[in-house]
C-alpha positions as CSV (number, residue, x, y, z in Angstrom):
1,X,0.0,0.0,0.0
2,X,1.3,3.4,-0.9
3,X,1.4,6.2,2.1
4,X,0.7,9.7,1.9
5,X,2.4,12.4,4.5
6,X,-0.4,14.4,5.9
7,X,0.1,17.8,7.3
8,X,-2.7,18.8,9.4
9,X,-3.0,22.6,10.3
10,X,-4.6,22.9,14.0
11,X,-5.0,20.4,16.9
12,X,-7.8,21.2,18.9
13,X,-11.2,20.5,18.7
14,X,-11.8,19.3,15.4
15,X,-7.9,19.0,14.9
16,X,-8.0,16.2,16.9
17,X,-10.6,14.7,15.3
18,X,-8.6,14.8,12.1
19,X,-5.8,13.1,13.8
20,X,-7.7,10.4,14.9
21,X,-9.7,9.7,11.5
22,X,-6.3,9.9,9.6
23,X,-4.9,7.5,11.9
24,X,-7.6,5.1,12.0
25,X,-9.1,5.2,8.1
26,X,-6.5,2.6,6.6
27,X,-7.8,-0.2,9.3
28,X,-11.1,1.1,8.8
29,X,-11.7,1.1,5.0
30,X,-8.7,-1.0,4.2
31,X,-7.8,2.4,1.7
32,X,-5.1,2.2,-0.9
33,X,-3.6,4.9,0.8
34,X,-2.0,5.1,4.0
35,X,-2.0,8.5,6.0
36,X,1.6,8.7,7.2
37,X,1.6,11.7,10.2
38,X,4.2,14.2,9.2
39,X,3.9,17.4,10.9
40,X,1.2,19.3,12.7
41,X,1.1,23.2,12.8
42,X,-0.3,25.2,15.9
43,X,-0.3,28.6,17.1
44,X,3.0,28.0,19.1
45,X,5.5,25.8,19.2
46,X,5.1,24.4,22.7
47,X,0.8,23.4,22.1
48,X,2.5,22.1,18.3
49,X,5.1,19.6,20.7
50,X,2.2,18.6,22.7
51,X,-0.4,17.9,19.6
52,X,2.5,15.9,18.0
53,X,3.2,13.9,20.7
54,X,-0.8,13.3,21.5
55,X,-1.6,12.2,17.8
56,X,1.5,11.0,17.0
57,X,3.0,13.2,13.8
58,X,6.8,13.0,13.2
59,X,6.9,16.9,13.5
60,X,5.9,20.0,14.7
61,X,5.9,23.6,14.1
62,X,4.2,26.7,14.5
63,X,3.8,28.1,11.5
64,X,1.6,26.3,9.3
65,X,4.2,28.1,5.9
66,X,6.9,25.7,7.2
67,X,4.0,22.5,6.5
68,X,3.0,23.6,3.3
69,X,6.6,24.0,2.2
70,X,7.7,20.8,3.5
71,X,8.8,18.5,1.1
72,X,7.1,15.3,3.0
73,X,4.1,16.8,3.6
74,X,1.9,15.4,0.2
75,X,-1.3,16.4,1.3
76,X,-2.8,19.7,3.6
77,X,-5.8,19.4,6.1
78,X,-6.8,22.7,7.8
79,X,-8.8,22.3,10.5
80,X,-7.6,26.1,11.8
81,X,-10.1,29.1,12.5
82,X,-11.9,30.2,9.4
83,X,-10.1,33.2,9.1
84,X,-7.3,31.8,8.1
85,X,-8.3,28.9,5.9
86,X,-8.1,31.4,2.4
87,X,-4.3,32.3,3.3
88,X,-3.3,28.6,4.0
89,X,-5.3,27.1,1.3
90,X,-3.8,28.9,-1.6
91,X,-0.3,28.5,-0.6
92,X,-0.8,24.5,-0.3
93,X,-2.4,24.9,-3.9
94,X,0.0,27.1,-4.8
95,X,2.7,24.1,-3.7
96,X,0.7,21.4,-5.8
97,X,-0.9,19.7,-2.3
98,X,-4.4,18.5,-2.2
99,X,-5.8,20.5,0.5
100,X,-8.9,19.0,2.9
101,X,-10.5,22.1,4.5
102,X,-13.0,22.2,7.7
103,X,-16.2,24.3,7.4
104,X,-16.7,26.9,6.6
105,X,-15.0,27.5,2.7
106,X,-13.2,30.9,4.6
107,X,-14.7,33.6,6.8
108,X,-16.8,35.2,3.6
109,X,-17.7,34.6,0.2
110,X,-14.8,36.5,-0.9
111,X,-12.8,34.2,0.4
112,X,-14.9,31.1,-0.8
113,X,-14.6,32.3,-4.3
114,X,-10.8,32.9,-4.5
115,X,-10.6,29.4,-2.6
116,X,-12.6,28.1,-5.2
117,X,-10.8,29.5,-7.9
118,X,-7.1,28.4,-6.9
119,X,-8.5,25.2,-6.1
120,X,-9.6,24.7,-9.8
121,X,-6.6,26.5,-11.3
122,X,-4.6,24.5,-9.4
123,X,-6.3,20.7,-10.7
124,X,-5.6,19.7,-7.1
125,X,-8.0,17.2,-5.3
126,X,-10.5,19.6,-2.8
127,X,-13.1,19.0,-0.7
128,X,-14.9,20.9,2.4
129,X,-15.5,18.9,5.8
130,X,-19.1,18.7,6.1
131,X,-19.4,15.7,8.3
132,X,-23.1,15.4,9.4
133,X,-24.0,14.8,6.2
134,X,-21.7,11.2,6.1
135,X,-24.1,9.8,8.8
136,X,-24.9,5.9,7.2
137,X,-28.7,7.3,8.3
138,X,-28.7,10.8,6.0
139,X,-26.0,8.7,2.9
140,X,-29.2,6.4,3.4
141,X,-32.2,9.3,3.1
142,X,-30.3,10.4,0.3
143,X,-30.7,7.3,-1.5
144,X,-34.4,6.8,-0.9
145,X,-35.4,10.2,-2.0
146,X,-32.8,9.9,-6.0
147,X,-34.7,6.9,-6.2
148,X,-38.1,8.1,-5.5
149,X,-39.1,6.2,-2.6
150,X,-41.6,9.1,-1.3
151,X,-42.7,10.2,-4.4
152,X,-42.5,14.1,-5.6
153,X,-41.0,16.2,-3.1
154,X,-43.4,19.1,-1.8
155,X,-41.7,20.4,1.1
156,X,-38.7,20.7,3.5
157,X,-38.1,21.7,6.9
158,X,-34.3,21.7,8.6
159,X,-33.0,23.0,11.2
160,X,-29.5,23.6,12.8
161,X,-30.0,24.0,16.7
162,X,-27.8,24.3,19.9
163,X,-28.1,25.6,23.3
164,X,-24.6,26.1,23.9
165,X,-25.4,30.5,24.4
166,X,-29.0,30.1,25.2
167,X,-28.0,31.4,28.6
168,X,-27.8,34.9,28.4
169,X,-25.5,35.3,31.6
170,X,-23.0,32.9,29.9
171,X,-19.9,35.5,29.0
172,X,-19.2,36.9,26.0
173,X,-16.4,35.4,23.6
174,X,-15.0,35.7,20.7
175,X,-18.5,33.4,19.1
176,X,-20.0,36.4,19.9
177,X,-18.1,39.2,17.8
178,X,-17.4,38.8,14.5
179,X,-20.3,37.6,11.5
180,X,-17.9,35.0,10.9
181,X,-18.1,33.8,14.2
182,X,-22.1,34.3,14.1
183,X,-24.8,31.3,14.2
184,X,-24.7,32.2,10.3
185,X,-20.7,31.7,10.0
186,X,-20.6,28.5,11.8
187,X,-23.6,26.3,12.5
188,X,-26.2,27.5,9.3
189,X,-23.1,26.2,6.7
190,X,-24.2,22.6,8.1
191,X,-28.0,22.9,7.9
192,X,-27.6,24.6,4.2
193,X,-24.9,22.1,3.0
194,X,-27.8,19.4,4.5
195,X,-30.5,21.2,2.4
196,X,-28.1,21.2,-0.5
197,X,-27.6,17.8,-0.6
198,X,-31.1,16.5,-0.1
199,X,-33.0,18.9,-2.0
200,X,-30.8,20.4,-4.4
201,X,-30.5,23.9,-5.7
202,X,-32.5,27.0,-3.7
203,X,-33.5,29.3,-6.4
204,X,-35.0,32.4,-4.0
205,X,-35.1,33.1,0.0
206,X,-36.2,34.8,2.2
207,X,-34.5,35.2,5.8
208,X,-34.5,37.1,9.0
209,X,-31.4,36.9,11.4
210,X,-31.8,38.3,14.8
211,X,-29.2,38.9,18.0
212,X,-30.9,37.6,20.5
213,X,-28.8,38.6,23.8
214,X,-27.2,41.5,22.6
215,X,-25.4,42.0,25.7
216,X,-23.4,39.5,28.0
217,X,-21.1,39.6,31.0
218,X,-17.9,41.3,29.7
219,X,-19.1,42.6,26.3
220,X,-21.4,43.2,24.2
221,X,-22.7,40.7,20.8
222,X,-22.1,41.9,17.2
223,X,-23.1,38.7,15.7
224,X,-26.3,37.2,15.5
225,X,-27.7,34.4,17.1
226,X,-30.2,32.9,15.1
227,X,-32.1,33.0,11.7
228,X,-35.0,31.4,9.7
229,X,-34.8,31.1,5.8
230,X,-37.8,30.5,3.6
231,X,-36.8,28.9,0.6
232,X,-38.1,28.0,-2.9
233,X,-36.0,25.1,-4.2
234,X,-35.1,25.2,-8.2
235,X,-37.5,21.8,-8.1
236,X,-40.5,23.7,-7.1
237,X,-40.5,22.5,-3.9
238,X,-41.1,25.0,-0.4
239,X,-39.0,24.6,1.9
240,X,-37.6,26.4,5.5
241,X,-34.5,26.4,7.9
242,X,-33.9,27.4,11.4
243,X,-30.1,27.7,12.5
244,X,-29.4,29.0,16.6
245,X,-27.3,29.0,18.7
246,X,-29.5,29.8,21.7
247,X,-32.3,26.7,20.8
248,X,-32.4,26.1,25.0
249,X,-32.4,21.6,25.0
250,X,-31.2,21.1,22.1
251,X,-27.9,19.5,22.0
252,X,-27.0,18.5,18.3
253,X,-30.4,19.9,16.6
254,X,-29.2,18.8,12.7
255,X,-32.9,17.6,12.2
256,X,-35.1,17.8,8.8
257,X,-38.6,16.4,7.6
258,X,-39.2,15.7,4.0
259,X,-43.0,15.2,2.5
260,X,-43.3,13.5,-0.7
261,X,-46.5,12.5,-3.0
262,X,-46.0,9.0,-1.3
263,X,-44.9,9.4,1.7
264,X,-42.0,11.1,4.0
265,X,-39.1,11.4,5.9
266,X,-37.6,12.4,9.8
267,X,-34.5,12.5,10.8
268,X,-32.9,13.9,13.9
269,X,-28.8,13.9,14.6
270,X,-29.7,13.3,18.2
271,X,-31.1,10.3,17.7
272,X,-28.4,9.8,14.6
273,X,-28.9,6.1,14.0
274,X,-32.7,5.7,13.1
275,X,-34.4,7.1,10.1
276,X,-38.1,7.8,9.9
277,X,-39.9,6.4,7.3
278,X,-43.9,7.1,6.2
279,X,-45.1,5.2,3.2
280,X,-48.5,6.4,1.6
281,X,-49.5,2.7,0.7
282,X,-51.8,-0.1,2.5
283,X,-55.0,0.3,4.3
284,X,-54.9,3.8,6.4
285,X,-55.7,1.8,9.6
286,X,-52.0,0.6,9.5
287,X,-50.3,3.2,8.3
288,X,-47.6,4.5,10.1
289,X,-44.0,5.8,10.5
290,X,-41.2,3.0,10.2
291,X,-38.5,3.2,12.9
292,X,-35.3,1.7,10.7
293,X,-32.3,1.8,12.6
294,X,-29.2,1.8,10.9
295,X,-26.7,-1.1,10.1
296,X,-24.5,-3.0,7.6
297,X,-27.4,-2.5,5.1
298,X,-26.4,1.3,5.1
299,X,-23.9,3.1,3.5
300,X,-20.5,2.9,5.3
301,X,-21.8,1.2,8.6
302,X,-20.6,-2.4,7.9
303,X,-16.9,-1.0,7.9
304,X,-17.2,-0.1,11.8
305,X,-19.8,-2.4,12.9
306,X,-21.6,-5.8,11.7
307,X,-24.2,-5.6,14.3
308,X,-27.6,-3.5,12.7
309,X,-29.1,-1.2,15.5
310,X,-25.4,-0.6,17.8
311,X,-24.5,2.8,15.8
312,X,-21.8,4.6,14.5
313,X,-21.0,8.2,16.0
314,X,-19.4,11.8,15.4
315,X,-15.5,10.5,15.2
316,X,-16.8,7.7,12.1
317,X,-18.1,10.5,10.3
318,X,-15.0,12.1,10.4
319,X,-13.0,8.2,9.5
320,X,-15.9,8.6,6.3
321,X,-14.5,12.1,5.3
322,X,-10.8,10.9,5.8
323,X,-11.9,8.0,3.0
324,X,-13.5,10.1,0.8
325,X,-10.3,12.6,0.6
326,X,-7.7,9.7,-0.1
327,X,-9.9,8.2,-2.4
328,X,-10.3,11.6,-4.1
329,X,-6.5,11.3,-4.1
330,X,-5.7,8.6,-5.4
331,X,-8.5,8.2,-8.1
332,X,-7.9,12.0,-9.4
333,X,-11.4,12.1,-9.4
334,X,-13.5,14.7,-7.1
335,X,-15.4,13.6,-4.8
336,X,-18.6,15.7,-3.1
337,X,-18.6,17.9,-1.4
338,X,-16.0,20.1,-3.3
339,X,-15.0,23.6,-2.3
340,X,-17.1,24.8,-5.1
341,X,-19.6,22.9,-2.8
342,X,-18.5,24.5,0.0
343,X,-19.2,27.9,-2.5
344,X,-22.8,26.9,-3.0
345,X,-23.1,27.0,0.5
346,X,-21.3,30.5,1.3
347,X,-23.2,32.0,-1.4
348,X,-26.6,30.9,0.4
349,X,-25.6,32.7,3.7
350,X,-24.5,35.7,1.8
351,X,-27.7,35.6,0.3
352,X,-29.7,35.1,3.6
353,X,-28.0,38.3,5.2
354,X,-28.8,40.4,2.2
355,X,-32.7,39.3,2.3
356,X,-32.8,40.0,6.4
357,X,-31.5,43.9,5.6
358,X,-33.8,44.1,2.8
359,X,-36.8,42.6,4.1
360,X,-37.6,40.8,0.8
361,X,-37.2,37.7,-1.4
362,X,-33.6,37.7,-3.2
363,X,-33.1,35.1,-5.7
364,X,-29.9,33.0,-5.1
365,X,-26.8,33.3,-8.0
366,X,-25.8,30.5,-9.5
């Protein structure tokens, strides 16, 4: 099997989580290529040390210029604040390295577009971490609804919903300055890629995004904290999302429903191993939803467990996207979600902030 030296810019939160995917994906998906751990980049040189030593990469260093130079690093994941992911991004493109990069594309769609653009110029593999999508459950809504299993889809509802500043005495941040940093920046990307994915293009919208707490111990809030789209989808379909941040319960709120002619769909990331199945057929009196918990039967499951109903979690999702960029790799093929992916999705939330100033219905660029 042929390795790969991965270079992996950040080692916190989701950095880690890239550390552990790259190092468990070979065993995993048996994958013709083999991530070999080569440096790690951090904001100094001492947290650097410490992520190397906790993942396990031959190197460290704290600037992320010395990783993208480095002759041994083949590939470039970023998983670094969003403000920084344009800058990095076109220097590994620049250096002829595939680049994985976390959501979202940059911290604007300025920055989405020239990512976009270097990534093409460059013929370099790309793609854009959107993980919830990978679930085995949502791979497995996906497939029921291209091959018609509910009919004509009529309608949509998603929503993207956490608790996490629902308290209004929790202190301010730096989630809470910045529209980067906003629950438009960083947990609407998610529910729109979802949208995306299941329903296809959005051809108008029409949002409103509110600051809910505008003040909190030790600052005040120049982001917002919430906002609900009303969509039109280029299929004709109706459709709505809810993104917040301040959603008090809900934990990992990455829900939709889906109504077809013949029947629908519910799913709930909570709950992220059952799928909710209505079929319009049969006598009415026994008509119901369908619990069908996930297993082998589903898209990626069988590679982590053989036992249908004991579930896969957040880390496999992230061993699915570690696949899905080798394999992008070594077939020179793309595979979704791109950064022009990643594109469609910034230019949604521009879109959405330009319709809540307005007040009206703005038809989305293609």
């Amino acid at each position: 099997m042929a390795e790969i030296g991965i270079g992996l810019i950040g080692g916190g939160y989701m950095g880690k989580a890239h550390a552990v995917a790259l190092s468990a994906v070979a065993a995993v998906f048996d994958t013709p290529l083999r991530p070999r751990l080569e440096v790690i980049a951090a904001t100094s040189a001492a947290s650097a040390a410490r992520y190397a030593g906790a993942y396990g990469f031959a190197r460290a260093t704290s600037d992320w210029r010395d990783l993208v130079a480095d002759p041994k690093v083949q590939a470039v994941v970023i998983a670094a604040p969003q403000e920084t992911h344009r800058q990095i991004a076109l220097a590994a493109f620049a250096a002829g390295k595939p680049v994985f990069c976390e959501k979202p594309l940059g911290a604007s769609l300025a920055d989405a577009q020239a990512m976009v653009a270097a990534a093409e110029a460059s013929g370099q593999p790309n793609m854009i971490g959107f993980n919830y999508v990978r679930t085995p459950a949502t791979q497995f809504v996906r497939q029921l609804l291209a091959d018609g299993a509910i009919g004509h889809v009529t309608w949509f509802r998603g929503e993207h919903t956490e608790d996490f500043l629902a308290d209004p005495q929790a202190p301010a941040t730096w989630r809470t300055t910045g529209r980067a940093n906003g629950c438009m920046g960083d947990l609407a990307p998610h529910g729109v890629n979802c949208m995306l994915a299941l329903m296809g293009p959005v051809a108008q919208l029409s949002a409103r995004i509110e600051t809910v707490h505008a003040s909190r111990p030790g600052g005040t809030v120049d982001n917002d904290d919430h906002g609900q789209l009303m969509l039109r989808f280029a299929s004709g379909a109706m459709g709505h999302l809810y993104v917040s941040r301040v959603a008090t319960g809900r934990k990992m709120g990455y829900a939709y429903e889906i109504h077809g002619t013949k029947g629908s769909i519910r799913f709930d990331q909570e709950d992220q191993n059952a799928v909710h199945l209505y079929r319009a057929e049969g006598p009415e009196a026994t008509r119901g939803f369908t619990r069908i918990l996930t297993g082998p039967a589903h898209p990626d499951f069988g590679a982590f467990c053989q036992g249908p109903g004991h579930g896969t979690g957040y880390q496999d999702q992230i061993i699915i996207e570690a696949r899905d960029f080798l394999r992008a790799i070594y077939t020179g093929q793309p595979i979704w979600p791109t950064f022009r992916d990643g594109l469609a999705v910034a230019q949604i939330i521009e879109t959405a902030f330009q319709s809540s100033n307005s007040g009206q219905w703005h038809a989305v660029p293609t």
